[in-house]
N, C-alpha and C positions, 0 to 999 in steps of 0.2 A: 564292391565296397569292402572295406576292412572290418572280419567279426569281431570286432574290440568286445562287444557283450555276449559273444558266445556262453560263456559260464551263468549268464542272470535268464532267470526267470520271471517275467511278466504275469500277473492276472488282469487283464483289460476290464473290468464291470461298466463302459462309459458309453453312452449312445449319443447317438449324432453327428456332428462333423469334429469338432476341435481334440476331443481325449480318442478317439478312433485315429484320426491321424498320430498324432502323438506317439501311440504304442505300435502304430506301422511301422514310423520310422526308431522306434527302438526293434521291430523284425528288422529292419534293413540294419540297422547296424549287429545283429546277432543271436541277439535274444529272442525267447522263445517267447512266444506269446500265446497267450491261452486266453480267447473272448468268452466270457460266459455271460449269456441273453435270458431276460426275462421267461415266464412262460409263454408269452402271446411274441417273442424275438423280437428285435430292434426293428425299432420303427422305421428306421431307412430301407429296410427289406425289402417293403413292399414291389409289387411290380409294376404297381402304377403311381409310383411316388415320383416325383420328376427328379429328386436327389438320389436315384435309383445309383446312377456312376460314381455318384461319391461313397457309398455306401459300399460297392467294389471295391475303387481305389482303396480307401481308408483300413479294407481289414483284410488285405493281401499280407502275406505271410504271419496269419493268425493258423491257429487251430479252436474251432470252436465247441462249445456245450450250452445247451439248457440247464434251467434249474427247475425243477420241480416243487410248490410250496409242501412243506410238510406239515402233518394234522388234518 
């Protein structure tokens, strides 16, 4: 596919299905994507969540981080 968004940079903060896809497909078209997950990680995570695939699908070509609360 064509990196048309090579030059943007993504911060993904969205869990679930709809804003995970979303910023996937702004990786596929270039852009870098950076997921950043609660402390406890995105609830799709799980390993026994049945949305377990979408949870794949949806954040391929991400790179991701934790947050840590401060105080």
């Amino acid at each position: 596919m064509n990196r048309l968004l090579r030059q943007i940079s993504v911060l993904d903060m969205t869990e679930g299905v709809a804003g995970p896809c979303a910023a996937s497909l702004l990786g596929d078209m270039g852009a870098s994507v950076i997921k950043v997950e609660r402390p406890e990680g995105d609830w799709g995570r799980g390993s026994e969540d049945p949305l377990r695939p979408y949870f794949v699908a949806n954040n391929k070509n991400k790179r991701c981080s934790g947050v840590t609360p401060c105080g």
